[in-house]
N, C-alpha and C positions, 0 to 999 in steps of 0.2 A: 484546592482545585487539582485537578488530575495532572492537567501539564504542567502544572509548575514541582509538582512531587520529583520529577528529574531534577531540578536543582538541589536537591538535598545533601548529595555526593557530596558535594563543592562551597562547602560552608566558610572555609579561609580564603578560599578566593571570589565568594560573594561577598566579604567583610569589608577586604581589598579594593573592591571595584566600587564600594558607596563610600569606601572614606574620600577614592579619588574624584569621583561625585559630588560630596561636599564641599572638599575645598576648591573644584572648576567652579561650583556655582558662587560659591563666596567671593573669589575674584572678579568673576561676572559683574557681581553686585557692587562691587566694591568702585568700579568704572565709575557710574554715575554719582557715585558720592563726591570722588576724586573732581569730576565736572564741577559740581559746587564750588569747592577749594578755588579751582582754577579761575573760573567766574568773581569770584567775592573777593578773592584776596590779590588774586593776580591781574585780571582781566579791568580793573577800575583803578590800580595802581599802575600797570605799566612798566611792572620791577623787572628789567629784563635777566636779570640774576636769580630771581626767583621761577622765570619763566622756565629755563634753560634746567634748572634743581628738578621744579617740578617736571616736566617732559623726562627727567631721569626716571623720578621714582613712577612716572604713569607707563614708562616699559615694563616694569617689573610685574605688574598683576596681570599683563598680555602677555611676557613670555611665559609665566607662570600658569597659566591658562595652557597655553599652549601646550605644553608639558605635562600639566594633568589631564591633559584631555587626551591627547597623545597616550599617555597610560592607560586611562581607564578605556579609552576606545582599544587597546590591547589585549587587556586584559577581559572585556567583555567579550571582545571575539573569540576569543580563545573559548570560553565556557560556553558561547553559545555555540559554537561549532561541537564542543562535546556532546553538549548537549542532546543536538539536533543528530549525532552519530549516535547516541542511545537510543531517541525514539526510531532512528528505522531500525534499529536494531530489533526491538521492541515489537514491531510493524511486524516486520521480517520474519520473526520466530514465530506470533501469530499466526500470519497468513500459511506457512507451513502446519501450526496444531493445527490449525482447522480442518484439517484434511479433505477430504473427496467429498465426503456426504455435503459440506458446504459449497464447494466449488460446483456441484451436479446441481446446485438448489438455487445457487445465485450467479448469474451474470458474471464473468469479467472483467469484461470490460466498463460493466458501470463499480465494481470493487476497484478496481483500480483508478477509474476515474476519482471516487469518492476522497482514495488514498492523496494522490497525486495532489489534488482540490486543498483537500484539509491539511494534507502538513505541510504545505506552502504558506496558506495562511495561518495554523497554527504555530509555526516555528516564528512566524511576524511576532507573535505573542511576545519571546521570552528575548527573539532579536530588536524588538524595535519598541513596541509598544509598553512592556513593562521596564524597560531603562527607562525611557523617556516621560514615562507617567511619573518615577519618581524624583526625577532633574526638575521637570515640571512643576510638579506640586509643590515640592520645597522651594524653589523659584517664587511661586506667588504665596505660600507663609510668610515667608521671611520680610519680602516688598510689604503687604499686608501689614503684618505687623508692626513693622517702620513706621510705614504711613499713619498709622490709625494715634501711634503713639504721636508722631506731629502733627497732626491737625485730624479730628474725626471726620470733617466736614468733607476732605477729599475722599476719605474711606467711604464717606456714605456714597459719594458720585460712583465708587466702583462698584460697593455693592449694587445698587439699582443700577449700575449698565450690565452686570452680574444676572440680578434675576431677570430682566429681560430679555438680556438671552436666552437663557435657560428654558424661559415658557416657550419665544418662537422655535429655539431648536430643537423642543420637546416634541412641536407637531408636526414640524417635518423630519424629524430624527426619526417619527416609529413610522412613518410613512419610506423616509427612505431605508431603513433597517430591512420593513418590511421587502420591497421592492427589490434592494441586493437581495433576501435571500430568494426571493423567485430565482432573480438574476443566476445565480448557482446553482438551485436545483434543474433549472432549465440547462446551464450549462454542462452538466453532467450526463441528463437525457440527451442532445443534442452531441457531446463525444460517444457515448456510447451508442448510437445510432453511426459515427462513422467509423468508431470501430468494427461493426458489424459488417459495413458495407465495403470495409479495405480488407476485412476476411474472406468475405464471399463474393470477393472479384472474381475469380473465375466461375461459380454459379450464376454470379449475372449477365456474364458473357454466355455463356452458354443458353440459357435462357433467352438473352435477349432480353434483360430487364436494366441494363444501366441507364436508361433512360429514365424510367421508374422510380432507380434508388436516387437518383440526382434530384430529382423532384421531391422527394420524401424529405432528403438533405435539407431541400432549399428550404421547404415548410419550415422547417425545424429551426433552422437559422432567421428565419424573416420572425419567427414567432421571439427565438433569445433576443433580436437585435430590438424587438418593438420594448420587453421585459428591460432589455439593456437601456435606455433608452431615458426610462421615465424612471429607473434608478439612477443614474448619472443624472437627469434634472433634479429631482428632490437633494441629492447632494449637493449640487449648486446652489440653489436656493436656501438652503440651510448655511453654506458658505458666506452667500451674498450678504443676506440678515444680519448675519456675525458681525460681517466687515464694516455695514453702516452702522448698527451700535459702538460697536469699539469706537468707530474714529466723530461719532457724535460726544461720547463720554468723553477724548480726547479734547473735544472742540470747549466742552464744560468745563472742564480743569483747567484749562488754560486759561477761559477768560473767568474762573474765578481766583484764580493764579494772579491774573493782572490787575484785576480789583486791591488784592490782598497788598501788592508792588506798590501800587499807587497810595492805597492808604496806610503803605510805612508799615507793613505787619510783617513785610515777607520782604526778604533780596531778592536780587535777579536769578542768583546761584540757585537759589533753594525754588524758585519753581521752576527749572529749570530740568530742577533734580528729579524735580515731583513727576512730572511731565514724563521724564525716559522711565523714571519707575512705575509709572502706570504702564508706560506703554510695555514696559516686562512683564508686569502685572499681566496685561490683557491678552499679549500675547501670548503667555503663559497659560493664560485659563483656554485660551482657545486652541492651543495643544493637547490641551489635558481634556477637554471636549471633545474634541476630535479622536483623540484617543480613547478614551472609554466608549466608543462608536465604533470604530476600529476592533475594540477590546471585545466589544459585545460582538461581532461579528466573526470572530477571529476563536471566541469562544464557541460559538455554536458549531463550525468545523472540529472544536477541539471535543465539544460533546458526541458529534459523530464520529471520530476515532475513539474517544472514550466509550460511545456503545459496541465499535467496533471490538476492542480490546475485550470487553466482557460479554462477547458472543459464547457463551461455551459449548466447547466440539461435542460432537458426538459420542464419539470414541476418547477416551483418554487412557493414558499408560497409568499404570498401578505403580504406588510408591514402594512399594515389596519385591523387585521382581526376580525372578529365579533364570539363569543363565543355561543354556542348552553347549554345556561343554564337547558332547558326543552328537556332530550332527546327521544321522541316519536317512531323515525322509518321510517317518511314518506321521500318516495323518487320520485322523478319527473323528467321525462327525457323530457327536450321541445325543438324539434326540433334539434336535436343531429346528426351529420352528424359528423364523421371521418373516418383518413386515416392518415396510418404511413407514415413516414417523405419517402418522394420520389418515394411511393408506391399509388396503386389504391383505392379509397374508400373503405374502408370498412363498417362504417355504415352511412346511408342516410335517413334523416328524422325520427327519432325515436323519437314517443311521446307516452307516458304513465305515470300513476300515482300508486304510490304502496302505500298503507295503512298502518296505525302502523296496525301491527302483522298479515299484511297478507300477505302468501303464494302465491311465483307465479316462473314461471321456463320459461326457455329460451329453445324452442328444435328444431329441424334442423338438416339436414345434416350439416357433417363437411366444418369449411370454409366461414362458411354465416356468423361468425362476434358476437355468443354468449359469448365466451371468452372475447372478447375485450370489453362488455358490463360492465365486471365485474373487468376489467382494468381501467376502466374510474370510476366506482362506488368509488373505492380504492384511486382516481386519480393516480396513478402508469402514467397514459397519461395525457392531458388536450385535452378535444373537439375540435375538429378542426370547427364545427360550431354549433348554440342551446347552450343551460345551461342545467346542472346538478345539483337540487335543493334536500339539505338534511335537512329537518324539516324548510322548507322553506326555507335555506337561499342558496346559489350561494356557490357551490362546491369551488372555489378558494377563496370566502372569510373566508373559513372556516381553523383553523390550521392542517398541517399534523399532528401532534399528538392528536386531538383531533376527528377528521376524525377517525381514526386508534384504537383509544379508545373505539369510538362507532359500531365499523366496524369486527366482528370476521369472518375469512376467512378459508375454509376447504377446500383444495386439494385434486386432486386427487393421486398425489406423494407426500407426507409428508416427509418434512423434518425433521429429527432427529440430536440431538447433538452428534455425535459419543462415543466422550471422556466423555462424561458427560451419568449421572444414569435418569432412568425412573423419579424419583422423580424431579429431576433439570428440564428435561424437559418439564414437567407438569408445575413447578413453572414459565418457561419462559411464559406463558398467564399473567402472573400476581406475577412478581419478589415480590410486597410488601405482599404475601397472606402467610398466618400462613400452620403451619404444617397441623393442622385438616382442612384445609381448601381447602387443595390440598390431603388428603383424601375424604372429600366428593364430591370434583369433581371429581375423580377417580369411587367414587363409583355410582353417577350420570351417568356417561359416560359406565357404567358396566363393568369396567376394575380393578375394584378394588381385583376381586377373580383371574383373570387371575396373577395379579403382587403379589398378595399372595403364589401363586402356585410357583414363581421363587425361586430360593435358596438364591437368597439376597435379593428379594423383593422389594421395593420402591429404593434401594440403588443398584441394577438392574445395568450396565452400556448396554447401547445400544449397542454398536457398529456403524462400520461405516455405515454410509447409514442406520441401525435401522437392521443391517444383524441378529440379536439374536429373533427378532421378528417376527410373521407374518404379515401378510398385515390389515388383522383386527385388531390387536392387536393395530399397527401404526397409524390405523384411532380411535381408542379409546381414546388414551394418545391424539391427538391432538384434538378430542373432548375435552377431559378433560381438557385440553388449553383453548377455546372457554368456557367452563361454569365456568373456572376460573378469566375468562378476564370480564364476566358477559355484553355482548355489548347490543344493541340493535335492530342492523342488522345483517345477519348471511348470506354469502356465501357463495356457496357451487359450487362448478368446479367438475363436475363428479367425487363426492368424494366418490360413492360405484362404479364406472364402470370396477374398473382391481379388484372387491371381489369374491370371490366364492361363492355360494347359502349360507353356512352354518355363514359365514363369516357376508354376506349383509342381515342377518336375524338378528346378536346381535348388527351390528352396527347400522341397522333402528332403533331399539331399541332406543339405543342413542340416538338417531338424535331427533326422536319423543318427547323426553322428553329434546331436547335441544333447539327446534325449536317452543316450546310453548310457544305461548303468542310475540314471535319476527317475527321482520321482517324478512321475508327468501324470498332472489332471489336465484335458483338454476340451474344450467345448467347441463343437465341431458340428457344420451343416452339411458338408463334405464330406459324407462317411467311409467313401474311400480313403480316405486320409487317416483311420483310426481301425482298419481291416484286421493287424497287429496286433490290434492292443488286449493288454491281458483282459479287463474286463469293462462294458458299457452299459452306463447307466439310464434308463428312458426317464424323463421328469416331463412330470403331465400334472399342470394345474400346483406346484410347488412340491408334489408327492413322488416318491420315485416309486412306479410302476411296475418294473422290471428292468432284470439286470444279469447279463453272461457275457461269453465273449460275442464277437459278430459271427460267425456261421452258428453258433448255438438259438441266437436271437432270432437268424434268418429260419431256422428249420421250427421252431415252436412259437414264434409269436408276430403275430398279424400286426400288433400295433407296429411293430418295427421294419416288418414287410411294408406298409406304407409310407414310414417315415423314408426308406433306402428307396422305393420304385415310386414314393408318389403317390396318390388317389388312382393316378389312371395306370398306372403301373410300368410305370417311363423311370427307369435308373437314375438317382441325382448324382 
């Protein structure tokens, strides 16, 4: 099985943790034998000297118990805590290959749900339910064995309270198996529905639909609590069942225990004995029932991380790859034809060349495939046909971390770290940069008097979504990201289009003094923002169309006369 392949590492100290296993359960066992003793030899003589002996050596397999249980409950935590530090490791590095094309295709918040769900109850697996299946199971060998060898007749009592169980809990077992798993897949849909709705609290405020989502909630929840419901009953009842057989089978032993007493075939001690060893017995198997119910359910989460883990990305980094020692800026698109996975072409023959430190912008109505331009630049995709050449070499031979080194990328929704301070995420362009160091990019970026102006300053906390802030303000601090990452390309996705005039006049600002001297591709609706630039590309339907500076474009071509004034010929 998938999750137990992490205990591989840890082979001497799984050796460790079943020897101390062993001999807990041997002492266990050993109790009601010692009962016997006490019973037969002591309990009808009255030897107070043998009482006093025996009470000595009946310490010895409690404290001895104690003390390997004490260890092996140590030693187990320990592995399992490693353990469970491996799988989100695991998790972790995952959820990063996957990169964009997954994240744009699936949910969130139901992937994280899924996550959160399954290795709670998968990590039960190796914390709880696979110790205790094997304490268990050797537990009722051993008793079994015992018994069967003294008398078969009580063996057979247990095996027939054995298979009777096994048939009732067989039919409410797949009913309630069944039932939890609704129970989870319903609880999953039901957080990701509130995750949706504690993200777009301000949409619904605005709107005027939190009354709306509170009702969609409730549905959701009234629908898991009915699911919850009659899985929590089938568990009961498969409980219940258990508990009157067991203590009917109990009820048999005994009185054929007393039979036995009376007709001189058995002492007192010895059914006595028989009696606590069934009840270990029973108890035991209804552990180990209960766990392998557990197991199976704890497994099906683990098969959902285990499909999770063998998702494979879209994109992956090449085991050969070649290291960009000289990093210039130039970038070359030859013959670059894509299309998302099952979807219509989106761009078709694209070839151009962009220069260290020159300027050039992608513009277009919506739809024709400039976005996706800057998708591929990132590899966030990989081309579906042509190469993507950066400082001459082939985009996929190149590493994703060194790609991403050289590659600063500007949004036009900027992300911010909610819980974390303006200062932190400034530092995120460039975790190993000194204090003054992410002041002079602050102040580069002309943000450094705005975050003075705050009452905590650098030490600032954002909020969610960057709610403390304004919109410029958000495009600043991630400027200030960009000249502390120092790249040598610079992206830009309609990063002044949702600014107000006041706003897109200190962040040009920035930009201007961020975009000197590098390469900048820009995709841009605002084409006064790109008046500059060396040269603009039109992309119409994934094709590029045409292509010069802006006043060359504005004096010879119409299509770009209406992209800049509009259909009705109103200046955007």
């Amino acid at each position: 099985m998938w999750i137990l392949s992490f205990y591989r590492s840890y082979p001497i100290r799984l050796f460790f943790i079943l020897c101390f296993m062993v001999l807990f359960m041997l002492c266990e066992l050993a109790i009601p034998y010692l009962m016997r003793i006490f019973i037969d030899d002591i309990f009808t003589t009255k030897d107070m000297v043998k009482f006093y002996n025996f009470c000595a050596i009946f310490i010895v397999p409690v404290v001895l118990m104690v003390v390997f249980k004490s260890i092996y409950d140590r030693l187990s935590c320990k592995l399992q805590e490693r353990v469970s530090i491996k799988l989100q490791k695991k998790l972790l590095s995952k959820m990063r290959d996957l990169g964009v094309a997954y994240y744009e295709n699936n949910q969130s918040g139901e992937t994280l749900s899924i996550i959160q769900s399954s290795v709670d109850s998968a990590t039960e697996l190796y914390r709880k339910h696979l110790p205790q299946f094997m304490l268990q199971f050797s537990n009722m060998l051993v008793v079994f064995l015992y018994i069967m060898f003294f008398n078969i007749y009580f063996a057979s009592i247990m095996i027939i309270a054995m298979i009777v169980n096994h048939f009732l809990s067989k039919h409410f077992g797949q009913k309630s198996i069944f039932w939890t798993e609704m129970e989870t897949n319903n609880k999953i849909t039901l957080e990701r529905k509130i995750y949706d709705a504690v993200s777009a609290i301000p949409e619904l405020r605005s709107y005027g639909s939190v009354e709306w989502s509170l009702r969609e909630i409730q549905e959701r929840t009234n629908e898991f609590v009915e699911i919850s419901f009659k899985a929590h009953l089938y568990r009961h009842l498969r409980f219940l069942y258990r508990w009157i057989i067991i203590n009917l089978g109990k009820m048999f032993v005994f009185i054929y225990g007393t039979v036995m007493v009376i007709n001189g075939i058995m002492d007192y001690g010895e059914i006595i004995t028989i009696v606590l060893y069934y009840v270990v017995f029973m108890n035991s198997y209804s552990i180990v029932v209960r766990n392998l119910w557990d197991q199976e359910i704890s497994l099906n989460h683990s098969a959902r991380l285990n499909n999770f883990m063998n998702i494979i990305p879209e994109v992956e980094e090449m085991k050969n790859q070649i290291s960009m020692p000289d990093s210039k800026g130039t970038i070359e698109l030859i013959n670059v034809s894509f299309s998302y996975k099952n979807k219509p072409v989106v761009l078709e023959k694209i070839n151009l060349t962009i220069k260290p430190g020159e300027k050039v912008a992608f513009v277009g109505m919506s739809g024709g495939g400039k976005s996706t331009i800057l998708k591929l630049l990132t590899r966030n995709y990989d081309v579906s046909e042509g190469e993507i050449r950066i400082n001459g070499i082939p985009i996929q031979q190149i590493s994703f971390e060194e790609i991403r080194n050289q590659i600063g990328v500007v949004n036009q929704e900027i992300y911010l770290f909610g819980s974390s301070t303006i200062y932190e995420n400034i530092l995120f362009g460039n975790p190993h940069a000194t204090e003054s160091e992410v002041i002079e990019a602050a102040k580069a970026a002309y943000a450094h008097d705005f975050i003075m102006s705050l009452p905590n300053g650098y030490q600032t906390v954002v909020g969610e979504r960057g709610f403390n802030l304004s919109g410029g303000q958000k495009q600043r601090i991630a400027i200030a990201r960009v000249f502390l990452k120092r790249p040598s390309i610079i992206l830009l996705d309609e990063a002044t289009s949702a600014l107000d005039s006041i706003s897109e006049v200190e962040v040009d600002m920035a930009f201007k003094k961020l975009l000197d001297g590098r390469t900048t591709v820009t995709v841009a609706h605002r084409l006064s923002t790109v008046k500059d630039y060396d040269c603009l590309y039109i992309i119409e339907n994934g094709k590029i169309v045409d292509s010069g500076c802006f006043n060359d474009l504005m004096k010879r071509s119409d299509k770009f006369k209406e992209i800049v004034l509009g259909p009705k010929g109103e200046a955007s």
